[in-house]
C-alpha positions in Angstrom: 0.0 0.0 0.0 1.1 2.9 -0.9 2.3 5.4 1.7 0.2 8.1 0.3 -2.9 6.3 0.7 -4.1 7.0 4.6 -5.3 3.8 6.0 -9.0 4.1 7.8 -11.1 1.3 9.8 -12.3 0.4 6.3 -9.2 -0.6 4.6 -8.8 -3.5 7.1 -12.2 -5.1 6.0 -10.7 -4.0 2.3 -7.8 -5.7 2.6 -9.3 -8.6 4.4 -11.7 -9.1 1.0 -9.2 -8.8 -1.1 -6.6 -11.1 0.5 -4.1 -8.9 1.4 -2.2 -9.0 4.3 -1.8 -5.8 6.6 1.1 -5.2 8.3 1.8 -3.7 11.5 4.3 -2.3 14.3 4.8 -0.8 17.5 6.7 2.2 17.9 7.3 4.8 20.8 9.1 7.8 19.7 8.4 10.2 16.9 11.9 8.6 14.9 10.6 5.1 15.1 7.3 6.1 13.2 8.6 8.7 10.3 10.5 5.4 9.9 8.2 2.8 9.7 5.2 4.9 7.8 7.9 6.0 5.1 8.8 2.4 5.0 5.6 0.9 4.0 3.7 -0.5 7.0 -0.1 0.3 7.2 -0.5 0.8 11.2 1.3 1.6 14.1 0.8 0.3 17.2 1.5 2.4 20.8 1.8 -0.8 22.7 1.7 -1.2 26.4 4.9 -3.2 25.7 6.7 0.3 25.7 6.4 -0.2 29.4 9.1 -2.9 29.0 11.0 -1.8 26.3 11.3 2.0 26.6 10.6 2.4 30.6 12.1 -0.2 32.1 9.2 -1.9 34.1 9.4 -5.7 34.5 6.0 -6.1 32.6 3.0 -4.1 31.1 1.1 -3.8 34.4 2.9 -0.5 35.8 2.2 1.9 32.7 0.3 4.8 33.0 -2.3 6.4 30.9 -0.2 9.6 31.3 3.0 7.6 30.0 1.6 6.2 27.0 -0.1 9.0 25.9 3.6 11.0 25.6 4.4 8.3 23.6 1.4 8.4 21.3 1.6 12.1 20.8 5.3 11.8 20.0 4.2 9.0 17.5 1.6 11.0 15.7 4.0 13.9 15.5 6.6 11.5 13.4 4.2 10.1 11.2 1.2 12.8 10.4 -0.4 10.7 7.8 -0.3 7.0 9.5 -2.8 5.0 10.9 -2.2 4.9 14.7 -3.6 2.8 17.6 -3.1 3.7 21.6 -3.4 0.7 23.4 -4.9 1.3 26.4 -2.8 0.5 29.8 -3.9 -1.8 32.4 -6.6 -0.2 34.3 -7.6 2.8 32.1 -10.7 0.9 31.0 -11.3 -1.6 33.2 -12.5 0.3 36.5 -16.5 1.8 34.6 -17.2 2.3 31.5 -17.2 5.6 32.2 -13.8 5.6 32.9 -13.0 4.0 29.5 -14.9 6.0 27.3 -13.0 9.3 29.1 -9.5 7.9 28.5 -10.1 6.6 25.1 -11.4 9.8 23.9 -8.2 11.0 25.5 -6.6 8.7 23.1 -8.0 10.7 20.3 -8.7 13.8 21.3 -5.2 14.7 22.7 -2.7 12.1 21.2 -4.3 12.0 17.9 -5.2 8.2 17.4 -7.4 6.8 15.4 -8.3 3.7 17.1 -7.3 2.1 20.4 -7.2 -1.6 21.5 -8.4 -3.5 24.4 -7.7 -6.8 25.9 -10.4 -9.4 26.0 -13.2 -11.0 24.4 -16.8 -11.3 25.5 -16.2 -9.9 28.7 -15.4 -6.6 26.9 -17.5 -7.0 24.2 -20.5 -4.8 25.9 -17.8 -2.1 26.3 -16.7 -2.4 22.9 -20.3 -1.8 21.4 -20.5 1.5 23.6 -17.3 2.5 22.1 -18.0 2.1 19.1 -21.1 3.7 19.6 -19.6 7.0 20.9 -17.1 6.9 17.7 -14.2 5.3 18.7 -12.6 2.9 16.3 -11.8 -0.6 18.6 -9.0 -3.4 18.0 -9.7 -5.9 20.0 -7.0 -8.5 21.7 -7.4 -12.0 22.0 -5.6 -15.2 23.2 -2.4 -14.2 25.7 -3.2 -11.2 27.5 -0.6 -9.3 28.9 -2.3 -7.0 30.8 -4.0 -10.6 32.8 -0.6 -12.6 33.1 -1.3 -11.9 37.1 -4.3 -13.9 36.7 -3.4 -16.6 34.2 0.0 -17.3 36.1 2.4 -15.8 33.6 2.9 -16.2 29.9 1.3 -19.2 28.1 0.2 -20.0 24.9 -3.7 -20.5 24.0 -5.8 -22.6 22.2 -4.0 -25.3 23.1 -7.4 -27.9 23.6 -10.5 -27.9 21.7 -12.7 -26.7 24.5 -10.4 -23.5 24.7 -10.0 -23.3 20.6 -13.9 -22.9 20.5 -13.9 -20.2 23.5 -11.8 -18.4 21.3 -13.5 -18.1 18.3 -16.7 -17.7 20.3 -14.9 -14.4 21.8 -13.6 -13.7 18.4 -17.6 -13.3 17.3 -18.3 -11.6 20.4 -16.2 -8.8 19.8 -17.1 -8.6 15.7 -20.6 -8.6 16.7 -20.0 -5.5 19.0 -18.1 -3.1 16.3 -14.5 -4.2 16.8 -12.7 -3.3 13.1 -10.0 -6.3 13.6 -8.1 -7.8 16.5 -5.4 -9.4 17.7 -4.2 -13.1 18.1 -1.7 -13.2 20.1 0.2 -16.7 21.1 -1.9 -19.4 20.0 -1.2 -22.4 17.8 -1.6 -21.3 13.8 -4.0 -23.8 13.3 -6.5 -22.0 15.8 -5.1 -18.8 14.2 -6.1 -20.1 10.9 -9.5 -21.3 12.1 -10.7 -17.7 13.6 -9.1 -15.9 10.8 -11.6 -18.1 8.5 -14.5 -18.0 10.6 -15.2 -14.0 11.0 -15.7 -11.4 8.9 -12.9 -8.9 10.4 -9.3 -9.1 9.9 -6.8 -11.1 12.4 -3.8 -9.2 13.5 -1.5 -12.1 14.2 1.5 -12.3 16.7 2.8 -15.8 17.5 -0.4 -17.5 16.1 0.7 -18.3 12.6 1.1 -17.3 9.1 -2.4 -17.7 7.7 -4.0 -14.4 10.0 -4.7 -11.2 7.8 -1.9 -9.6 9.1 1.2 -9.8 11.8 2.6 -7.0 14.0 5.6 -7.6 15.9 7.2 -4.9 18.7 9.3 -2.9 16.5 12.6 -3.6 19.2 12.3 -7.1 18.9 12.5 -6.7 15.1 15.6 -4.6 15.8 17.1 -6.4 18.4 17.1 -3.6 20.5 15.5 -4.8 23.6 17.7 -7.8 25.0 16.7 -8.4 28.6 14.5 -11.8 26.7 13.6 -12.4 23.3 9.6 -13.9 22.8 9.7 -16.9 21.0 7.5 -15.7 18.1 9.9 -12.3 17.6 11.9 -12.3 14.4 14.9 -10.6 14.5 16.1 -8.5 11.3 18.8 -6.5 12.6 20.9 -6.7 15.5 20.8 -2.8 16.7 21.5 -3.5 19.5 24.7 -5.3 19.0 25.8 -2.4 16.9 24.3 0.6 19.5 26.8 -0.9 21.9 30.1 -1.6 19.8 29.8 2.3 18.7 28.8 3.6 22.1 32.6 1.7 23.2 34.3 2.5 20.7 33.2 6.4 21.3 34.2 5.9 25.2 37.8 4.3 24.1 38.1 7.0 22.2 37.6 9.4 24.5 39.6 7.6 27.1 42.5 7.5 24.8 42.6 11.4 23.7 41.3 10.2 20.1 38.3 11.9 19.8 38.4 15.4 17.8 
């Protein structure tokens, strides 16, 4: 797709049609997305996972919606033109509806988004529908859930028996039926990927759940091997940035050490 082209709601559902995958990525900074728009990818992400990556918490939990928001306005300022999500931290939609309808607007209203995401299936779906009902765009999340790793006892792949295969895809209609535009696999085994993907009308983001979803998004320092503290198993590396960041960054201190820098 052409990076002239601005991506809406309804070029998901297009591309879907049309079999053509959509690609996405998270960013953080203003950089990351000028980047990643020119480059060709049709949405970017402003995942909770910056909370790990960029700030240093242990897991996505501790993020604030003031935190992520700095991030999203930087990312909208980089790429003017792109299609951008907020994902919305851990407890900025779960306390009322209310609550979540204030801070996604936020989302939109002050960072500039066009769409935010949400963890969970039918449990959210209600507040999905009342979302979308008030105008805001909604990628939904299914499968591992980050922001619930308290409650499922860490990180663990989904799907895995047929009773939870068929929650799945019963969630995955739940949240169609309410207005979601797409969602989110993430970490399940590709043949329960495939089987929601074929069973729903809206497009499957996929991340760790196989290569027949309608699209992929991967965190964009994974990609770069810039975050090393532990590499997910279903990150693909295609650079080693972070290799390189720290082989200049010694060879600049030497330098200085040794009275060779002009």
């Amino acid at each position: 797709m052409s990076v002239n082209n601005k991506v809406t709601v309804g070029t998901f559902r297009k591309r879907k049609a049309a079999g053509e995958k959509i690609s996405m990525l998270t960013v953080y900074d203003a950089p990351g997305a000028a980047i990643c728009h020119s480059a060709g990818v049709d949405s970017l992400l402003v995942g909770d996972s910056l909370a790990m990556t960029v700030l240093g918490y242990k897991n996505t939990l501790p993020l604030t919606m003031e935190e992520a928001l700095h991030h999203a306005k930087a990312v909208r300022r980089g790429a003017p033109d792109a299609f951008v999500i907020f994902d919305m931290p851990f407890m900025s939609y779960q306390a009322s509806d209310e609550e979540a309808l204030r801070n996604a607007g936020r989302a939109l209203k002050e960072a500039g988004a066009d769409a935010i995401k949400l963890e969970g299936g039918a449990e959210v779906a209600p507040l999905i529908a009342k979302l979308v009902g008030s105008g805001i765009p909604v990628l939904a999340h299914l499968g591992l859930l980050p922001q619930h790793i308290m409650t499922a006892g860490g990180y663990k792949l989904t799907g895995k028996t047929p009773e939870d295969a068929a929650r799945l895809l019963e969630d995955a209609r739940k949240v169609e039926a309410a207005g979601a535009f797409a969602t989110v696999l993430e970490c399940m085994p590709s043949e329960v990927g495939k089987m929601i993907s074929e069973n729903i009308s809206i497009p499957t983001i996929g991340i760790g759940s196989g290569p027949d979803c309608d699209g992929q998004v991967q965190v964009l320092n994974d990609l770069l091997g810039l975050f090393e503290e532990f590499t997910p198993k279903h990150a693909r590396r295609y650079a080693e940035l972070g290799r390189l960041f720290r082989e200049a960054v010694t060879a600049y201190a030497e330098d200085v050490r040794t009275a060779k820098f002009r």
